[in-house]
Structure formats: structure tokens, C-alpha cells
C-alpha positions, 0 to 999 in steps of 0.5 A, a space after each residue: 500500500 502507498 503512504 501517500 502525504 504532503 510531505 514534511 516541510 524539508 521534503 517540500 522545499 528540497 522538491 519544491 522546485 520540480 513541482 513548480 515547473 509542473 511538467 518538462 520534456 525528456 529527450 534520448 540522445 545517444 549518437 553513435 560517436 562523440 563526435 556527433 554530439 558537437 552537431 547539437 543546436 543547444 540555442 535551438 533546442 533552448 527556444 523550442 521548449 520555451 516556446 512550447 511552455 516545458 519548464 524544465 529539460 531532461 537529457 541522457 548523459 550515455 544509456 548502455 553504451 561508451 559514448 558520453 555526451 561530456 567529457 569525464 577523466 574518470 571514464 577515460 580513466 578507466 577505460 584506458 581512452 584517449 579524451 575524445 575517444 569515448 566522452 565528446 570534447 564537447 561537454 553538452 550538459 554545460 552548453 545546455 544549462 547556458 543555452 536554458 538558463 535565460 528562458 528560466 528552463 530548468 536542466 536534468 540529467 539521464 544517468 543508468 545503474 549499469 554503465 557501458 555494459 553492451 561494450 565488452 571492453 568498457 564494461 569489463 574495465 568497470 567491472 561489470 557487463 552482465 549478471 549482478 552489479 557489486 560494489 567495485 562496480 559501483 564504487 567506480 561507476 559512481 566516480 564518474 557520476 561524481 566529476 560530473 556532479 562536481 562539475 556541474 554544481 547547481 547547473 544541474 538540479 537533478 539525476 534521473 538514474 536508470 536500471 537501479 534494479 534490485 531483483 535483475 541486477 542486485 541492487 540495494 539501499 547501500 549501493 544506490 547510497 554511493 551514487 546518492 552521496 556522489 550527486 549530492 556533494 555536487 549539489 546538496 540541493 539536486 534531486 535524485 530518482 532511481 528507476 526500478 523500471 515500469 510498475 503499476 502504480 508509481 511510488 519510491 521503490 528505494 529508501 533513498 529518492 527525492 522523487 520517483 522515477 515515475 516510468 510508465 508507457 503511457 499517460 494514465 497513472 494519477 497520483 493521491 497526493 503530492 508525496 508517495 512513500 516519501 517521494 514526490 510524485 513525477 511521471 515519465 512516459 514516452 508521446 512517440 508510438 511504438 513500430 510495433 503496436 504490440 510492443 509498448 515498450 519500444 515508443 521511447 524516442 520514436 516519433 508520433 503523437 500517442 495523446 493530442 494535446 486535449 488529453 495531455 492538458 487534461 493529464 498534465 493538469 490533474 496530476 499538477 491539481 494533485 501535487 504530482 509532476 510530468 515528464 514526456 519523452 519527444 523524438 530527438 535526431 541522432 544523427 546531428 543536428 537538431 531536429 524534432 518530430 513536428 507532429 509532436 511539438 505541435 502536440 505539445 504546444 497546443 496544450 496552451 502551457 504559457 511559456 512565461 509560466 
């Protein structure tokens, strides 16, 4: 059963910033080289959310694979990578946070729980690429969150980490407490959510989120109140359509209007009535440049969010 609550007073101010924004956009950026991510229009993408009303912005930094969209030393580190071989020179997070920082867009990072496991070569440098995570795995892995966290400081308001496990990969409390701490000395304020994948109903699935991963595959989940187990509500889940209409899974960063925009407002809005907050997953080009899906961002900007919100 969820304990669902308002809060207590440090749980509201320390969320209080997510839920005021009421709802952002998530994008998957994985390219297929570092040096693609160079092609990205950060001034473009800043403008486009703005003018659609999002209120703050989510990115991936990797998912799976060895190519990051910022340069790590602990990564290359490790891996034994010369810089740029596998972090972009380009650190995009940054240019980012400038680019979103005049329009009053707030800026969120996609992190994973289980690194470049599908490259053989860097997974098994960080000691992992199948099976279950452990300690040295995750000690390593947080080193890298940490450059990060450090470097950007209250830049980034907070970390959504993906594949946090605890059945498939093992995870617990204790483990997921070392990329916690790593976040929070970049910025005691940021926020963290780690994801245990899709359930039925969304709540905290740890001892240790500020706010709950949310995952879903589509927008029908609405929260009781602002906080579940001691999390604040937030919801994720991908506009795009899925190849297969079988396959619900495979609707993230895929093109295509899953809701028309009478329905997101409708959702958006009872889920803000009650405390929550939404994220929607868009389509992004990988292959350079910066290109949307217009359907969806038509979609997204007739729901009549006002981009001085």
C-alpha cells in the first residue's frame, strides 16, 4: 500500500522546485560517436521548449553504451581512452544549462545503474557487463557520476538514474547510497530518482529518492497526493508510438503523437491539481543536428502551457 502525504516541510522545499515547473520534456540522445554530439543546436533546442511552455529539460548523459555526451577523466580513466575517444570534447550538459538558463528552463540529467555494459571492453574495465552489479562496480561507476556532479554544481538540479534494479541486477539501499552521496556533494540541493523500471502504480521503490522515477508507457497513472512513500510524485512516459503496436515498450524516442494535446492538458493538469509532476519523452535526431518530430511539438504546444509560466 502507498503512504501517500504532503510531505514534511524539508521534503517540500528540497522538491519544491520540480513541482513548480509542473511538467518538462525528456529527450534520448545517444549518437553513435562523440563526435556527433558537437552537431547539437543547444540555442535551438533552448527556444523550442520555451516556446512550447516545458519548464524544465531532461537529457541522457550515455544509456548502455561508451559514448558520453561530456567529457569525464574518470571514464577515460578507466577505460584506458584517449579524451575524445569515448566522452565528446564537447561537454553538452554545460552548453545546455547556458543555452536554458535565460528562458528560466530548468536542466536534468539521464544517468543508468549499469554503465557501458553492451561494450565488452568498457564494461569489463568497470567491472561489470552482465549478471549482478557489486560494489567495485559501483564504487567506480559512481566516480564518474561524481566529476560530473562536481562539475556541474547547481547547473544541474537533478539525476534521473536508470536500471537501479534490485531483483535483475542486485541492487540495494547501500549501493544506490554511493551514487546518492556522489550527486549530492555536487549539489546538496539536486534531486535524485532511481528507476526500478515500469510498475503499476508509481511510488519510491528505494529508501533513498527525492522523487520517483515515475516510468510508465503511457499517460494514465494519477497520483493521491503530492508525496508517495516519501517521494514526490513525477511521471515519465514516452508521446512517440511504438513500430510495433504490440510492443509498448519500444515508443521511447520514436516519433508520433500517442495523446493530442486535449488529453495531455487534461493529464498534465490533474496530476499538477494533485501535487504530482510530468515528464514526456519527444523524438530527438541522432544523427546531428537538431531536429524534432513536428507532429509532436505541435502536440505539445497546443496544450496552451504559457511559456512565461
Amino acid at each position: 500500500m502507498i503512504h501517500w502525504n504532503n510531505g514534511a516541510p524539508a521534503q517540500r522545499a528540497l522538491t519544491g522546485r520540480l513541482q513548480q515547473k509542473k511538467w518538462g520534456v525528456f529527450n534520448h540522445y545517444l549518437p553513435a560517436s562523440p563526435d556527433l554530439v558537437g552537431t547539437i543546436g543547444t540555442d535551438a533546442i533552448a527556444q523550442t521548449l520555451y516556446e512550447i511552455g516545458a519548464g524544465y529539460y531532461v537529457i541522457t548523459m550515455m544509456q548502455g553504451r561508451a559514448v558520453l555526451n561530456a567529457p569525464n577523466e574518470a571514464f577515460d580513466r578507466i577505460t584506458g581512452h584517449a579524451p575524445g575517444g569515448a566522452c565528446a570534447k564537447r561537454d553538452l550538459i554545460a552548453d545546455l544549462y547556458e543555452s536554458l538558463r535565460p528562458y528560466g528552463i530548468d536542466l536534468y540529467v539521464y544517468y543508468t545503474g549499469d554503465g557501458p555494459y553492451r561494450d565488452q571492453r568498457e564494461g569489463e574495465a568497470f567491472g561489470f557487463t552482465k549478471g549482478h552489479v557489486d560494489r567495485p562496480f559501483v564504487e567506480k561507476w559512481a566516480n564518474v557520476l561524481e566529476e560530473y556532479a562536481l562539475r556541474y554544481g547547481d547547473k544541474v538540479c537533478g539525476w534521473w538514474i536508470d536500471g537501479c534494479y534490485k531483483k535483475a541486477l542486485g541492487y540495494d539501499d547501500g549501493l544506490l547510497r554511493l551514487y546518492y552521496d556522489a550527486v549530492k556533494r555536487g549539489n546538496p540541493n539536486a534531486i535524485v530518482a532511481f528507476n526500478d523500471g515500469v510498475k503499476k502504480l508509481i511510488t519510491r521503490e528505494d529508501g533513498l529518492s527525492d522523487f520517483t522515477a515515475g516510468e510508465q508507457v503511457d499517460f494514465t497513472v494519477l497520483p493521491e497526493a503530492r508525496f508517495a512513500d516519501g517521494a514526490q510524485w513525477h511521471a515519465l512516459a514516452p508521446l512517440g508510438l511504438s513500430p510495433d503496436p504490440k510492443n509498448h515498450w519500444d515508443a521511447w524516442c520514436k516519433p508520433g503523437v500517442k495523446r493530442d494535446s486535449e488529453y495531455l492538458r487534461s493529464y498534465i493538469d490533474e496530476v499538477n491539481r494533485n501535487g504530482g509532476v510530468v515528464t514526456i519523452d519527444i523524438w530527438m535526431d541522432w544523427a546531428g543536428g537538431t531536429r524534432f518530430d513536428p507532429a509532436q511539438l505541435e502536440a505539445l504546444r497546443g496544450m496552451g502551457f504559457s511559456p512565461a509560466q
